[in-house]
N, C-alpha and C positions, 0 to 999 in steps of 0.2 A: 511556739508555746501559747497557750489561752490564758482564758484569764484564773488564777488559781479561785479555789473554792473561797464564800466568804463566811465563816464559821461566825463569826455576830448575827450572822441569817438564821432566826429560829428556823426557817425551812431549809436551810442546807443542813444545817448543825443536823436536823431530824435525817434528814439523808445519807449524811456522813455516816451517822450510828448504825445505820438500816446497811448500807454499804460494807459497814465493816465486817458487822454478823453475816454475810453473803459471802464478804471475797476469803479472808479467814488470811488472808497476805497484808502485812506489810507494806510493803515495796509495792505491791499492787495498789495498795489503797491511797499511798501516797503519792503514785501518780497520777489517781484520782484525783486527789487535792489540789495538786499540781494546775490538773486541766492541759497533762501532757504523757501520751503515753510513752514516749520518748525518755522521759526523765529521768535523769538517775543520778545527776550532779548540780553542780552551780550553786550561787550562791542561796537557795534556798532550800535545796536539796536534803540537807542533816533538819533543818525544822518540819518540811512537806514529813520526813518519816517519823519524827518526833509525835508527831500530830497522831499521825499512822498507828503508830503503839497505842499513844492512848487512847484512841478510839479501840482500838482492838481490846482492850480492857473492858472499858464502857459499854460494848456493844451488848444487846440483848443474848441470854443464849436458853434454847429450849431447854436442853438439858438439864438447867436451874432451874426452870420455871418462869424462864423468860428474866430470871434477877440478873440486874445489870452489874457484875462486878465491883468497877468504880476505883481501884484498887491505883496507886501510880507508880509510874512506871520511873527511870531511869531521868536526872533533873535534862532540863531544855540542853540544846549543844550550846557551847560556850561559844562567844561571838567575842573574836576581836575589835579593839577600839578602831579599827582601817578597816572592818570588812563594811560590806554593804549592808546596810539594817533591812532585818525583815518584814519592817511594817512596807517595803515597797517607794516611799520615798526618791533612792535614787541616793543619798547622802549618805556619808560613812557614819557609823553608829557611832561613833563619838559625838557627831553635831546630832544626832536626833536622838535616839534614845535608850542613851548611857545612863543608866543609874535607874531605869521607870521599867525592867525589863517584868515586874510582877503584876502591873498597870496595863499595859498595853494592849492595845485589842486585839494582837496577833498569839496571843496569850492564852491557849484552849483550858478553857474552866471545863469544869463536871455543868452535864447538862441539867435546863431546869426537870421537874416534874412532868412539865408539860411535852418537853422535848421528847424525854424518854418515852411517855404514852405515844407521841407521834410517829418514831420508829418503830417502836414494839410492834403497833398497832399492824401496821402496815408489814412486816416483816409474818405476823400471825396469820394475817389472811391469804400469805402466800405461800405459807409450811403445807405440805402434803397432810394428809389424814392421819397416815401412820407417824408421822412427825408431833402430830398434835394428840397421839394417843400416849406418846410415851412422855408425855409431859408431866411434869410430877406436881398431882395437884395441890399437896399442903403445901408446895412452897410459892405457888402461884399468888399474884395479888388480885382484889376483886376487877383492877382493868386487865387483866389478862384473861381470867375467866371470862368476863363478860364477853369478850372479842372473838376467843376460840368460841364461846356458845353462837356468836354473830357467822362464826366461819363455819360450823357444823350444820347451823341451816342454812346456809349458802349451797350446803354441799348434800342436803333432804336428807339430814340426820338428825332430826329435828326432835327424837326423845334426847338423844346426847345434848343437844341445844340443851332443851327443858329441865334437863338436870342439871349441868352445871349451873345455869341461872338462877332453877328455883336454888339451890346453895348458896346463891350469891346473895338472894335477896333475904334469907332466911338468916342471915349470916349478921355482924352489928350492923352493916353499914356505917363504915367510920373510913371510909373514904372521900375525903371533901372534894375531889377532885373531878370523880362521877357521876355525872349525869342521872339521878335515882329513879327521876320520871321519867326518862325515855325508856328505861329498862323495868320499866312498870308498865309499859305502854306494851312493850316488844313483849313481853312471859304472855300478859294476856294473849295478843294475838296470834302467837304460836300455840297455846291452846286451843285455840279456836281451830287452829290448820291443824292439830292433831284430833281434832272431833273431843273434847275436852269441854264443850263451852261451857257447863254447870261450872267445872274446876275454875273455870276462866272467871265468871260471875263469883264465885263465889271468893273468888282471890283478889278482886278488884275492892267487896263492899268490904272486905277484910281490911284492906289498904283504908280503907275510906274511915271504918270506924276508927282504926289504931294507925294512920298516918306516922311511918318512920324517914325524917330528910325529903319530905314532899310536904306539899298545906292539901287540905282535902277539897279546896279547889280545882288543883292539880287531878287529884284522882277521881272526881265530878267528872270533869275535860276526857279522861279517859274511859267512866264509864257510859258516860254520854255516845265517843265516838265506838265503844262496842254494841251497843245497842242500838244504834244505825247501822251497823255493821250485820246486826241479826234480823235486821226489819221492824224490830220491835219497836214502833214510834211512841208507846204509850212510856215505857222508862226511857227511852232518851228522849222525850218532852221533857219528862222529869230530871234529869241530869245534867242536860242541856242547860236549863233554869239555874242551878244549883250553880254550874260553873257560870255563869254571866254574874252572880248574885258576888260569887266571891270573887272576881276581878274582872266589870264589866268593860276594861279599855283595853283588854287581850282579844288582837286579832281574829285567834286559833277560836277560842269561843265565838263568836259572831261565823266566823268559818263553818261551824259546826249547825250551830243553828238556821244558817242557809242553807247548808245540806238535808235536815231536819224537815226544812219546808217545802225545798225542791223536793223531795221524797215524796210528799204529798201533796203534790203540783200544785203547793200556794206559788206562782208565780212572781207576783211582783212583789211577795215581803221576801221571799229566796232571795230577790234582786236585789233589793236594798241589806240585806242582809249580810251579803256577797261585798255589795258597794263600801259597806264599814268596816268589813275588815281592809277592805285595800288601802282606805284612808287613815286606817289605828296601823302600819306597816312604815311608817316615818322612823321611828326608832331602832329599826331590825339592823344586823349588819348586811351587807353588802349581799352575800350568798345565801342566807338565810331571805333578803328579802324576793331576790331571783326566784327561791324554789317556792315561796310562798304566795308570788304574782303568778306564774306558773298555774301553779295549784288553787286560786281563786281565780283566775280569768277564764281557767276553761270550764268551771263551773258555771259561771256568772253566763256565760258566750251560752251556754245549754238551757240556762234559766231564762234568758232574754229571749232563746227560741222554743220555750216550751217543748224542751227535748230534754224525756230523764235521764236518770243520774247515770255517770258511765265505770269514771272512780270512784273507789272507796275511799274512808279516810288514813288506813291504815296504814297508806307508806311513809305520810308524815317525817319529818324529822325527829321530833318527839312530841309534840302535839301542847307544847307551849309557849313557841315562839325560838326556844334555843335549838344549837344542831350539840352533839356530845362531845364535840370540843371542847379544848381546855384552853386557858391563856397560855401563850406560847412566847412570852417575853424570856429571852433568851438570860 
């Protein structure tokens, strides 16, 4: 037998829920937990499928709309004062923990928010086409929509993208959870890729005048990087500007504005340009700052050799520093 799943790991917990929606068993799932495909008794056996059920409740399902049930199931199995406790100890549940069985961390709660989007998310990018057609969209929440609209240009469906998104953004925006600027970022540039760009432009200074859950620095940042995007270095001088103005210790802006210059083979301010964002990059997380050394080094390395530009800016994470993660504290 391995080691069983550890469900206080926001990233198992998110796999567990992703697992469930997939296997649709029980007794399958809880041999998952297990980390035995073997399993089907012993002493942990009645809790591994405890687990099982209510994960099978929990789990996302398209047919809702991706709404997660939540609903519970049947109480834990009753554990004798002599059997073995299932927190793994080794000691009979009378010396460990008799009376703390609502406590304990072997104790599967309902997942956070963040948890739920992590499964979801991942289980949506791997639904077939027809799977994500019959999804019924009033009961969908704005992270769901946004991710099918992520998976349909995945898949060069990209008016189906364009629609559900522009719904999404046209919609309150009263989702604290979502990321607003990345998916301000993402509508633009998929206009762009559907030959759209007036739409594009004009949905950006729209954003900019009437800012909803973004500062209009943020949408500066992105019409900045559309307008390097289209050559046009006279508005993203201008943009450019706007965003350093309203937070000039953001990386992504100095990023931008190196791109700006490298465009127009000012060399060595592109360099130093390049140079300060890598040094404003101390506070990023871990993965964020990977993709964004990445993504300034090999500009910098093409500016140092007076070699133009190769990337655009548009693959970005979201072009403010954050990736559309959520906190994932279990």
């Amino acid at each position: 037998m391995g080691t069983p799943k550890d469900l206080n790991n926001p990233g198992v917990y998110a796999e567990a829920l992703y697992q469930a929606a997939r296997m649709g068993d029980a007794e399958d799932l809880a041999r998952w937990l297990a980390d035995d495909p073997e399993a089907h008794q012993g002493p942990f056996w009645k809790w591994f499928l405890h687990f099982a059920e209510r994960l099978m409740d929990m789990a996302p399902d398209p047919e809702r709309g991706f709404v997660v049930r939540d609903r519970r199931t049947a109480q834990p199995p009753r554990i004798g004062r002599n059997d073995v406790c299932p927190c793994g100890s080794g000691k009979k549940f009378k010396q460990c923990h008799l009376g703390q069985e609502s406590t304990v961390s072997w104790k599967l709660g309902s997942p956070t928010p963040a948890i739920r989007a992590m499964a979801t998310s991942r289980l949506i990018h791997e639904c077939s086409l027809e799977t994500l057609d019959r999804v019924p969209r009033d009961k969908a929440s704005a992270m769901v929509l946004t991710e099918m609209a992520a998976t349909y240009h995945g898949h060069g469906q990209i008016e189906k993208a364009l629609e559900l998104l522009s719904g999404v953004l046209r919609d309150e925006r009263d989702d604290p959870y979502l990321l607003w600027d990345y998916w301000i970022a993402r509508y633009a540039e998929w206009l762009v890729e559907a030959a759209r760009e007036k739409e594009g432009e004009q949905f950006l200074l729209d954003e900019y005048d009437h800012p909803r859950k973004v500062t209009q620095w943020q949408v500066a940042q992105k019409l900045a990087a559309f307008y390097i995007d289209l050559g046009d270095t006279e508005n993203a001088d201008t943009w450019v500007n706007v965003a350093m103005e309203g937070n000039p210790g953001n990386p992504f802006n100095h990023y931008l504005k190196g791109m700006l210059l490298h465009y127009v083979e000012s060399w060595d301010a592109a360099v130093a340009s390049y140079t300060q964002a890598e040094q404003l990059m101390a506070d990023f997380r871990d993965e964020e700052k990977i993709y964004m050394n990445q993504l300034v080094s090999e500009s910098l390395e093409r500016a140092r050799n007076h070699q133009p530009l190769e990337d655009e800016p548009d693959d970005a994470p979201d072009q403010d520093g954050d990736d559309r993660g959520q906190d994932q504290t279990p």
